[in-house]
N, C-alpha and C positions, 0 to 999 in steps of 0.2 A: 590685926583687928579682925574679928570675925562678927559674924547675922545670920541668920537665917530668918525663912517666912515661919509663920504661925503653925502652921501646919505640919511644918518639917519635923522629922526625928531629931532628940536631940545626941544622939548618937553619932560623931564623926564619920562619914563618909569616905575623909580621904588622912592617912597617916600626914606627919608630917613632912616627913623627904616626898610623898606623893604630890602635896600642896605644893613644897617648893620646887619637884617639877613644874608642876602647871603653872606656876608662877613665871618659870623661863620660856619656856613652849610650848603649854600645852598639852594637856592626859586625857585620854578615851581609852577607858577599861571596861571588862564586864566581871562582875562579881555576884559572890552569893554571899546571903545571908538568910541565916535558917532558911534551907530548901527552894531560897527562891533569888530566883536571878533579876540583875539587875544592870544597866545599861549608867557609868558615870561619865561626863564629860567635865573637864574644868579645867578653864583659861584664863589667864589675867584679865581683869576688870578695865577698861577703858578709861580716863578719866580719874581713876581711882589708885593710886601708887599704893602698892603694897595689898592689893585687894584681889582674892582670886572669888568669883564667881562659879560655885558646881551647883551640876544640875544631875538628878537622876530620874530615868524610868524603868521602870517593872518589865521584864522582858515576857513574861508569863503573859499580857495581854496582846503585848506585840507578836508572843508567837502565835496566840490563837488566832487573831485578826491574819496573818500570814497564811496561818494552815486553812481558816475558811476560804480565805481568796484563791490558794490552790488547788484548793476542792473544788472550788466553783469553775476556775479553769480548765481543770482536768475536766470533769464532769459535762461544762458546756463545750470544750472542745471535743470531746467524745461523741458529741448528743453534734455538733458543727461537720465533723467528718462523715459521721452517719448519714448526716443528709446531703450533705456536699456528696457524697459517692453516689446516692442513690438518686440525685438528679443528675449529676452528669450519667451516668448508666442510662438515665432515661432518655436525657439529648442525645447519648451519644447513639443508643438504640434508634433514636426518631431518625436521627439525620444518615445514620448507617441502611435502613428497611429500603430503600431504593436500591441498593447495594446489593443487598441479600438478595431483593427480589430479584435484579439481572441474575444474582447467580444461580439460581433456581430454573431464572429461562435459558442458560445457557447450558444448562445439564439437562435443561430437556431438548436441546436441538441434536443432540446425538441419535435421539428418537426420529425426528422428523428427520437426517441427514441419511438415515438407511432409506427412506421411504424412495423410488424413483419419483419425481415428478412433482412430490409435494413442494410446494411454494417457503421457503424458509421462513418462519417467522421471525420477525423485529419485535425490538425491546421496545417499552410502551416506555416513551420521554415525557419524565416530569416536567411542569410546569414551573417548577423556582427558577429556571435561567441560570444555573448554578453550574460548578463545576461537574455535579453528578447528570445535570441534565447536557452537559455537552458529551459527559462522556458515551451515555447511553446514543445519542447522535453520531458518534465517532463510531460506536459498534454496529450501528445501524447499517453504517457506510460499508465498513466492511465487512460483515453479512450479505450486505448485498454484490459485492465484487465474487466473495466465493461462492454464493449464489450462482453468479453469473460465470464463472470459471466453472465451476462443476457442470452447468449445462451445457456448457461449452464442450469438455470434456466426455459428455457424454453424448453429445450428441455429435462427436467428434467420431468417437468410437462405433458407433452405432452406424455412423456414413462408411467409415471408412470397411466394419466388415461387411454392408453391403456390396461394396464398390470391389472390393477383393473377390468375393464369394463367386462371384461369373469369372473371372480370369482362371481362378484355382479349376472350377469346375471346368470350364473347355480342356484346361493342359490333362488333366486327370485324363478326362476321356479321351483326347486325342492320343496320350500314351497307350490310355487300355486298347483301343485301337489299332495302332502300330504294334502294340504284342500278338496279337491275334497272329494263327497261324493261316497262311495261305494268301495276305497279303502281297500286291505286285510292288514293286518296285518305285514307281510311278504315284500309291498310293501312300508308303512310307515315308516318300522323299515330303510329297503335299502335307502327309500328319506333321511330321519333325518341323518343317518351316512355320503349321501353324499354332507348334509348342513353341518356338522362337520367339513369336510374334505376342504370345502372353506370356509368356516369361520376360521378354521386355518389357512389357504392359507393367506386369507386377513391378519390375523394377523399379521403372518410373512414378511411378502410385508410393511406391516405398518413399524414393527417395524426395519426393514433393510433401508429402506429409514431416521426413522428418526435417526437412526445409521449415516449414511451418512450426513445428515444434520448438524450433530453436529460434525461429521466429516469437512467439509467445513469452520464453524467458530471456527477451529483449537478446538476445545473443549474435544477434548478425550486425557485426561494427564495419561497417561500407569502408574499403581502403581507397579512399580521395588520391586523386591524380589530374592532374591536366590531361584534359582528354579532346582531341577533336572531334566534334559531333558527325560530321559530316560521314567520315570514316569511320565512324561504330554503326552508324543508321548504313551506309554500302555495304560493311558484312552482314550486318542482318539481312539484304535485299539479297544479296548475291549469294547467301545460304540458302535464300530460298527459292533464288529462281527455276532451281529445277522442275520442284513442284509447282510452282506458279506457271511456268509452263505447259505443265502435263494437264492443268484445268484452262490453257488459254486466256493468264492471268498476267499483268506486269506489276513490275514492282517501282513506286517513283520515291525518289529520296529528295524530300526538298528542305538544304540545309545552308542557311547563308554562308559564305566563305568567309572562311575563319573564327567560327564559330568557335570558341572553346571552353569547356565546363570542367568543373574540380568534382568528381564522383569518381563513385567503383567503377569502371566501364565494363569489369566482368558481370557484376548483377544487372547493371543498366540495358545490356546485351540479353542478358537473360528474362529481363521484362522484358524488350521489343521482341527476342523471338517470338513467347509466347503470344503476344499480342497478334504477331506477321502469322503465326500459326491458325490462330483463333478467324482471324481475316482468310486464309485461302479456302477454309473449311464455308465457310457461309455466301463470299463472292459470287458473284454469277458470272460466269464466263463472259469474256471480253471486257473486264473490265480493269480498271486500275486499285493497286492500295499504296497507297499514300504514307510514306514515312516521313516525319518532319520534327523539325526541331528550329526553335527559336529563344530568344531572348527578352522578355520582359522586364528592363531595368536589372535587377542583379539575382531575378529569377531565371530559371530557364524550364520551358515547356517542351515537351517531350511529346508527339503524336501518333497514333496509328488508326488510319481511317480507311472505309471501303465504301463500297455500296451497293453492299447487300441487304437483308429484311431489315436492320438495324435490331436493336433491343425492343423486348417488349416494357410497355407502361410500368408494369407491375413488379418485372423482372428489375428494372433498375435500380430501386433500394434497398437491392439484396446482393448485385456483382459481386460485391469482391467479398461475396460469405462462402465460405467452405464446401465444400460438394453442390454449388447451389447453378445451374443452367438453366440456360432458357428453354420451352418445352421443345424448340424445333432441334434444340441439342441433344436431347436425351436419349435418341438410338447409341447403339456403339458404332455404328458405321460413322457415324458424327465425329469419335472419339474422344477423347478428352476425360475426365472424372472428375470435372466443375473446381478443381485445384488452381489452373491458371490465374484466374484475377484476383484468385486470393494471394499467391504470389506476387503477383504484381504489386500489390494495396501494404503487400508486408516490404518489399522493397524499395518503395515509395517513402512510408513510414520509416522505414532505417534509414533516410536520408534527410527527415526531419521532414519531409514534404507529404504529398498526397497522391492518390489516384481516382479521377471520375470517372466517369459512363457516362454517354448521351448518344442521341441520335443528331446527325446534319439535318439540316434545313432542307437538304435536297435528297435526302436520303441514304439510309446507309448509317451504319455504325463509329464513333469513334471514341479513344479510350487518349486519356491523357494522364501524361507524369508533370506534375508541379512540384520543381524540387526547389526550394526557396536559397538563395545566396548561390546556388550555385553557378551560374555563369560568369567564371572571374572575366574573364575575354573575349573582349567581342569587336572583331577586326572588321566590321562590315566596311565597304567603303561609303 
């Protein structure tokens, strides 16, 4: 049985072997007819035994509708990129100009970093709290560390060839001196001993700076030991009593029995000399200096005390800086090259502890070592 609507061609659409496919399964073809394509489906009829239901449409509209939608796609996608690129280029520009501009400042500090003396400038921190504003913070930081390392540096250098410059010159001249002809014997031997005497000078100046130098790039790792106090504070004393003598000075060692600390005892020696040094130089005859050492809980403190002028006011928040003395030190007959307490303050530091300054209550100078945990043992009774 066959129908169609009103409107339909009456021209079959589907042969007969094609009907009695869709009759069993089902047909979806595309066909032409005169020049024009066309889209048929047809499936058996529900309800209707022996009835196939076909439907067709014109492909000719379905492809225009297609090809405008893909023009419209293409075209708006083209026209969506376009702008999509040119606002993020804009974001990405906006949120980048902090950026650029550090690096703008940071190509001009090679300008300001030739200049001596000029103040480094910092990078101007934006205000978004953002990751750019922590960063310019973080530059800020260290800028100012190399800042302070380079003045350091330079005003390392700047002490240290003054501090040279009188040693070199006396040996000079005392050489030119002892070449002279007609010199006695008497005054050769006096030249030669007081070439000795700055060529030691220099020596020590050398090797105290390059103490400190390796100091700086943290390099002095202190070799812990158990150490008895009592017996590194007596060679200090007994190394120095000669001199202590020769200015009518003692030396008292006040160190509880059985005191015992885990340090370097070689550095540790080497701050108390300096210390017992710095003490015979300023002492007033007849009097005492005081070496001691105690125990604070699982600290231990380290002292060396006199009483002489003590430190000055102004002098003290400067000790333990590089070439830095108090004015009554500043002859050479005084000795010294203001190197000691910076030694000290550096081997203090490589112990994870500290070094102050002050003056006694009753007068007179002392310098103390605060070296934290270190007193494993403390046998007082």
């Amino acid at each position: 049985m066959a129908g169609r609507s009103a409107d339909a061609d009456a021209t079959p659409l589907l042969s007969a072997a094609q009907v009695a496919q869709a009759r069993h399964r089902g047909l979806v073809l595309t066909q032409a007819d005169e020049d024009e394509r066309e889209r048929v489906l047809a499936a058996r009829l529900a309800g209707h035994p022996g009835w196939v239901a076909v439907a067709s449409v014109d492909l000719e509209a379905f492809d225009a509708t297609i090809g405008d939608v893909t023009r419209g796609l293409v075209i708006g996608g083209a026209v969506l990129v376009v702008v999509a690129g040119l606002g993020s280029y804009g974001l990405a520009r906006a949120a980048l100009s902090p950026v650029e501009r550090m690096r703008r400042e940071v190509a001009a500090l090679s300008e300001h970093a030739t200049r001596a003396g000029d103040q480094t400038p910092g990078f101007q921190v934006p205000r978004t709290r953002d990751e750019i504003a922590a960063l310019a913070a973080t530059m800020n930081q260290l800028l100012g560390r190399l800042h302070r390392a380079l003045a350091r540096q330079r005003a390392l250098v700047a002490d240290a060839s003054h501090e040279l410059r009188t040693p070199f010159a006396v040996l000079t001249g005392e050489l030119e001196l002892a070449s002279r002809p007609g010199r006695s014997r008497e005054e050769l031997a006096s030249a030669v001993e007081q070439a000795r005497d700055e060529a030691a000078r220099l020596a020590r100046i050398t090797e105290q700076l390059l103490f400190l130098a390796r100091a700086d790039e943290d390099r002095i790792s202190p070799h812990r030991q158990p150490t008895d106090m009592r017996k590194l504070l007596t060679r200090s004393a007994d190394q120095a009593a000669r001199r202590a003598a020769e200015r009518e000075l003692s030396c008292d060692v006040r160190v509880p029995a059985g005191l015992i600390a885990s340090l370097d005892p070689d550095r540790i020696r080497e701050a108390v000399d300096d210390l017992v040094d710095n003490a015979l130089r300023f002492a007033p005859p007849g009097t005492s200096i005081v070496l001691s050492a105690r125990a604070a809980g699982r600290d231990l403190m380290v002292e060396v005390a006199d009483d002489g002028p003590g430190f000055a006011a102004e002098f003290l928040p400067h000790a333990f800086e590089r070439f830095r003395r108090p004015d009554s030190g500043r002859a050479r007959s005084d000795g010294g090259a203001g190197l000691g307490l910076a030694i000290v303050g550096a081997i203090a530091q490589a112990h994870g502890g500290r070094a102050t300054a002050g003056n006694r209550p009753g007068g007179g100078a002392q310098v103390r070592l605060e070296l934290p945990g270190a007193a494993s043992r403390d046998l007082r009774p």
